[in-house]
Structure formats: C-alpha cells, structure tokens
C-alpha atoms as a printed R data frame, in Angstrom:
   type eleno elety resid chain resno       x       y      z
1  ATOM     1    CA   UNK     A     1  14.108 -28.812 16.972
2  ATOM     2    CA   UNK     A     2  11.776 -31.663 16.211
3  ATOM     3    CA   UNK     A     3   8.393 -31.547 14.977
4  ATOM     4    CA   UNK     A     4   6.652 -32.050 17.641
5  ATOM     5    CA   UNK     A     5   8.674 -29.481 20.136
6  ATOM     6    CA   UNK     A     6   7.669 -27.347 17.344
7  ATOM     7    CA   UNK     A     7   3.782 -27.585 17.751
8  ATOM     8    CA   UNK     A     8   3.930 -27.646 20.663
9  ATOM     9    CA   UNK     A     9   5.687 -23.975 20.445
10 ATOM    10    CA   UNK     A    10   3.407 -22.849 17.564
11 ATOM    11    CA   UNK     A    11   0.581 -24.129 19.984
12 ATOM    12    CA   UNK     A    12   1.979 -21.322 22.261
13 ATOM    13    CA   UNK     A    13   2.408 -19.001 20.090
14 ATOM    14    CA   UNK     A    14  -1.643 -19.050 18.955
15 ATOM    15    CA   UNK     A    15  -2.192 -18.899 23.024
16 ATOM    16    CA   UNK     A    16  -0.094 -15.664 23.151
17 ATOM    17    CA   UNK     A    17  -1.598 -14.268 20.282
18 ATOM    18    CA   UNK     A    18  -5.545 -15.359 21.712
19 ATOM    19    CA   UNK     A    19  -4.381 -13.690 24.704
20 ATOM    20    CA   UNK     A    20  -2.812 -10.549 23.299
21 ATOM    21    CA   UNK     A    21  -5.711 -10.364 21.192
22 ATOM    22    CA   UNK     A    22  -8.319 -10.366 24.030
23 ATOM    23    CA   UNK     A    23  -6.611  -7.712 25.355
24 ATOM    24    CA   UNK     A    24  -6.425  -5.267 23.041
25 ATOM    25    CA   UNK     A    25  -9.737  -5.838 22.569
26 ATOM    26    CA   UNK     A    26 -11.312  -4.900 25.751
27 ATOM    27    CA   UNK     A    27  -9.056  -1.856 25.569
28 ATOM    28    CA   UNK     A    28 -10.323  -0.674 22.372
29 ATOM    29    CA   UNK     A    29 -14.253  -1.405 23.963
30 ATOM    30    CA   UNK     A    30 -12.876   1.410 26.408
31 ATOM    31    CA   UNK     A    31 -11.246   3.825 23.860
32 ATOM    32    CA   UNK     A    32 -12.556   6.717 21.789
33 ATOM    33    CA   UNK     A    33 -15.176   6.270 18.966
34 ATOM    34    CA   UNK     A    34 -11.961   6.953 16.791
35 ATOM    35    CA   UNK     A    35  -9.535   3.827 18.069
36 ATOM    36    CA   UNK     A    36 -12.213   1.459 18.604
37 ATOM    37    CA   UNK     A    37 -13.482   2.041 14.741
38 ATOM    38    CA   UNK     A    38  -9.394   1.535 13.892
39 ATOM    39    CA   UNK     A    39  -9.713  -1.772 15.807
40 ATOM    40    CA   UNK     A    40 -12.574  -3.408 14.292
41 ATOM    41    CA   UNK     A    41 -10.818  -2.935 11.070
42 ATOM    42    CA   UNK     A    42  -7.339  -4.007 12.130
43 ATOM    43    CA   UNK     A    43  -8.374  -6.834 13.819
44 ATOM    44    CA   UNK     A    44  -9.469  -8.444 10.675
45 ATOM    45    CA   UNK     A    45  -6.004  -8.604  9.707
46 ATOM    46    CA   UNK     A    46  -5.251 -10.092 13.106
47 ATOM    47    CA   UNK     A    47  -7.889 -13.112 12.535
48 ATOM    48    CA   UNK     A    48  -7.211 -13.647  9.462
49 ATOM    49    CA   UNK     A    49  -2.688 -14.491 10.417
50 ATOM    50    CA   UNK     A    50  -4.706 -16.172 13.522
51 ATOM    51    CA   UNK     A    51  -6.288 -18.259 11.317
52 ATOM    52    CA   UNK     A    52  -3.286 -18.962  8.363
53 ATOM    53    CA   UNK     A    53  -1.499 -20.203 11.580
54 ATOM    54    CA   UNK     A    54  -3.813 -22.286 12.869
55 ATOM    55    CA   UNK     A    55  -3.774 -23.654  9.341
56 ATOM    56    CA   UNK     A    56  -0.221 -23.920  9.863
57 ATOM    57    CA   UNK     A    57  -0.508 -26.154 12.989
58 ATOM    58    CA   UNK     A    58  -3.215 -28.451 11.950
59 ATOM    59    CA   UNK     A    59  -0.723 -28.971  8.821
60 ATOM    60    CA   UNK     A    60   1.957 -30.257 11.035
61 ATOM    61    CA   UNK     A    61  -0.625 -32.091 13.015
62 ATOM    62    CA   UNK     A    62  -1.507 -34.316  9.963
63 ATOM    63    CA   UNK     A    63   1.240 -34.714  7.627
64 ATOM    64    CA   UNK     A    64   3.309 -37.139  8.363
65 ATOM    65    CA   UNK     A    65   5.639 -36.378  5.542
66 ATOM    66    CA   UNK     A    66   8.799 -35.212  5.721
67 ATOM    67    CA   UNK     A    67   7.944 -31.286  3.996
68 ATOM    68    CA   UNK     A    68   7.536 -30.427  7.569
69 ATOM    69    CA   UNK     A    69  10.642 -28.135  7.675
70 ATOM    70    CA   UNK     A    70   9.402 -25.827  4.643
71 ATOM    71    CA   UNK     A    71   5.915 -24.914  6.764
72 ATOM    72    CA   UNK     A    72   7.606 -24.777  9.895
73 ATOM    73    CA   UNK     A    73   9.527 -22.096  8.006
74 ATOM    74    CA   UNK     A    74   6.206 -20.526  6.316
75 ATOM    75    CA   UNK     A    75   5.069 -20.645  9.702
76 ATOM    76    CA   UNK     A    76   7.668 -18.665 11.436
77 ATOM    77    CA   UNK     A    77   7.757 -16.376  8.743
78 ATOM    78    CA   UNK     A    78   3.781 -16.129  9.258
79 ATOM    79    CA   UNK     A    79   4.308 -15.460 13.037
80 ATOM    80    CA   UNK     A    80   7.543 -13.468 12.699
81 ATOM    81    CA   UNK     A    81   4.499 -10.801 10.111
82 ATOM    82    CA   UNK     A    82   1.970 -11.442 12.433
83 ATOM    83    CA   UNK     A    83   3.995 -10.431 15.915
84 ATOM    84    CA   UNK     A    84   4.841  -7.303 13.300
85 ATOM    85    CA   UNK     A    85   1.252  -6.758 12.547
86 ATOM    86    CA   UNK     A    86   0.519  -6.646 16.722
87 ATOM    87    CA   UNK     A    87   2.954  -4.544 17.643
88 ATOM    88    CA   UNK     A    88   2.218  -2.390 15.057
89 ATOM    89    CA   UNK     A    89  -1.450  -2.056 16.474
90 ATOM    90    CA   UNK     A    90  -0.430  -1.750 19.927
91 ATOM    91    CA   UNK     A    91   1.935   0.972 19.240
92 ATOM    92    CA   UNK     A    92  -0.599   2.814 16.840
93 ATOM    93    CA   UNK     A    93  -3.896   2.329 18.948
94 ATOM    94    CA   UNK     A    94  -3.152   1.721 22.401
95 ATOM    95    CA   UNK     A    95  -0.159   3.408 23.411
C-alpha cells in the first residue's frame, strides 16, 4: 500500500471512529444516571486515541521522509487499541 492510499484509509478510519463516537454518545444522553456517568469518563480515553491518530495522519501528511512505514505501523497499532477500546465500551455500556 502506498502512502497516500494509506491516509486516505486512516482518513476513514477517524470518520468511522467520529461517527461511532457520536453515537454512543447520544445513547449514553438516553441511558441511566449510572452508564451515562461511565461514558463521560470513558470517552476521555476515546478522545484522547482520536486525537494520537489524528496526530498520526497529520504526520504522514507532512513528512516527506521515507520513516513513513514505522508510523503507519504505530498507527495501525494505535487504531487496532483504539477499535479495542470501542468495542470494549459498546459491549460494557450499551449492550
């Protein structure tokens, strides 16, 4: 995969995550005192991959060098946790 097809993919992958995010969040506005306390501080962990991926991107974006394989691997391995992390909350929270 080139570098480019790559950001392009880790561009979708932030989209998915936005979205997934956004869900998860209205549900916990409609859940129980309990879940939506849970949320506010699980999401923190959610912003805070959101954001070390973003850094991730903008990275690729503007090096030109050629270290771009070793953070296209830190970022899989940030989205492979991340995609963890989610499912993790979905399963716990909103089931």
């Amino acid at each position: 995969m080139d570098r480019q097809t790559f950001i392009d993919k880790l561009k979708g992958k932030l989209d998915e995550l936005d979205s997934e995010f956004n869900q998860m969040q209205v549900k916990a506005e409609q859940a129980s005192e309990n879940v939506r306390h849970q949320w506010e501080s699980r999401k923190l962990e959610l912003k805070e991959k959101r954001a070390e991926l973003q850094g991730k991107l903008d990275e690729l974006r503007n090096d030109s060098s050629t270290r771009w394989e070793e953070v296209k691997d830190s970022a899989e391995k940030t989205w492979d946790s991340t995609k963890a992390g989610l499912k993790d909350i979905r399963d716990s929270l909103f089931k």
